[in-house]
C-alpha positions as CSV (number, residue, x, y, z in Angstrom):
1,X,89.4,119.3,126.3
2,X,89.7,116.1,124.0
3,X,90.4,112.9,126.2
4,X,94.4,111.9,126.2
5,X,95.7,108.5,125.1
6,X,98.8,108.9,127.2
7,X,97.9,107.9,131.2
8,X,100.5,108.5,133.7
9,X,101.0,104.8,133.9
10,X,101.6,103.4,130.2
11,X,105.0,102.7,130.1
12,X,106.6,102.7,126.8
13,X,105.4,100.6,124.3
14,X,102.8,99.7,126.3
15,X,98.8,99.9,125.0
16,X,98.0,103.1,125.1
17,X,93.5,103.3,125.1
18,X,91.2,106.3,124.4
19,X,87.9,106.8,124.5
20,X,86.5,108.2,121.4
21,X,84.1,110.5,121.9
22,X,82.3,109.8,118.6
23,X,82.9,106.1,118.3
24,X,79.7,105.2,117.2
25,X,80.1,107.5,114.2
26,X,83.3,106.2,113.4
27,X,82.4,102.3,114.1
28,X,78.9,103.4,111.5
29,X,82.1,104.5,108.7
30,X,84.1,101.5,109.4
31,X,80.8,99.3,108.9
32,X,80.4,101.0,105.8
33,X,83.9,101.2,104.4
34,X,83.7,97.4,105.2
35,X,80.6,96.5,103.3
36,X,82.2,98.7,100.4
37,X,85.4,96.6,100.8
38,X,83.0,93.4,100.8
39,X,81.7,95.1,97.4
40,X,84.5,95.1,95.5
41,X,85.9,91.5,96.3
42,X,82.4,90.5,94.4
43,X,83.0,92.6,91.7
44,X,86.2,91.1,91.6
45,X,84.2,87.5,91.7
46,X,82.0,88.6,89.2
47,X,84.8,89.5,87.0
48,X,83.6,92.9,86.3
49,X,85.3,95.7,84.2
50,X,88.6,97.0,86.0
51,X,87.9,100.8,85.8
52,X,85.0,99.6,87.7
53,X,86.9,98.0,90.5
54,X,89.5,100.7,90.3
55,X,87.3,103.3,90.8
56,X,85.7,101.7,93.8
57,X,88.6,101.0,95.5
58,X,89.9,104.7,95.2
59,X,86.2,105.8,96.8
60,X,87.3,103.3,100.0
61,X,90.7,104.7,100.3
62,X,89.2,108.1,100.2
63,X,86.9,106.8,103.0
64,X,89.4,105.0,105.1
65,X,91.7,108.7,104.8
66,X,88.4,110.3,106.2
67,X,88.6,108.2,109.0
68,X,92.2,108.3,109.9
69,X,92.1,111.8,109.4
70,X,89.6,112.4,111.9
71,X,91.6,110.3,114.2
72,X,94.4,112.7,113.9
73,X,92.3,115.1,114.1
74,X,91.6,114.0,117.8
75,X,94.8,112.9,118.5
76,X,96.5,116.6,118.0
77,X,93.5,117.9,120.1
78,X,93.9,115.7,122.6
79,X,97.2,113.5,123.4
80,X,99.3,116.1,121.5
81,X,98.0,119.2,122.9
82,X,98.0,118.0,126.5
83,X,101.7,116.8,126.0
84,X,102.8,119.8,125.2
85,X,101.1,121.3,127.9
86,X,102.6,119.4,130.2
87,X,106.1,119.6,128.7
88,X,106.2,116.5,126.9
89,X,105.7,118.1,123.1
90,X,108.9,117.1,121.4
91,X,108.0,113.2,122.2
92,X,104.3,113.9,121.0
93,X,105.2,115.6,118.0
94,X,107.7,113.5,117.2
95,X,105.2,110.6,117.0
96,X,102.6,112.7,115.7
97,X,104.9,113.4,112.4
98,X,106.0,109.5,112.8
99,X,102.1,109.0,112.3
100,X,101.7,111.6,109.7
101,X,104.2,109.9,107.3
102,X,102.5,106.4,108.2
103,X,99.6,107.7,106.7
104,X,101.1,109.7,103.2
């Protein structure tokens, strides 16, 4: 089963931690999201043609929603699934939707 972010002792609004089980994949996408990032603030610099730029910054969005979509991904796996388990599922999915509309 997918490893929980909720422990028995976070208390509300307290920081809740996980272990990623594929964090060097996802820190390898972040590095490379950021160098694309890094990209387009020179082509900015360099005054280059705005479809250009435009199109660049819609291929790191699309990259960024790769990686919070695997994040989800995990979450429901994980947190959610085990909160429901345990009878806690309104509260999970209640923040899992919260989360869900954070990210459309």
């Amino acid at each position: 089963m997918a490893e929980c972010c909720h422990s028995e002792d976070s208390a509300p609004g307290s920081d809740k931690r996980v272990e990623q089980p594929d964090k060097s994949a996802l820190l390898a996408r972040l590095a490379r999201i950021e160098g694309q990032v890094r990209g387009v603030a020179r082509m900015v610099e360099e005054d280059r043609y705005c479809v250009d730029i435009l199109t660049q910054l819609a291929a790191a969005r699309a990259a960024l929603n790769g990686v919070a979509m695997q994040l989800l991904t995990h979450h429901a796996h994980g947190c959610v699934q085990q909160a429901i388990q345990s009878g806690e599922g309104e509260a999970a999915l209640d923040e899992l939707m919260a989360t869900v509309k954070k990210l459309l």
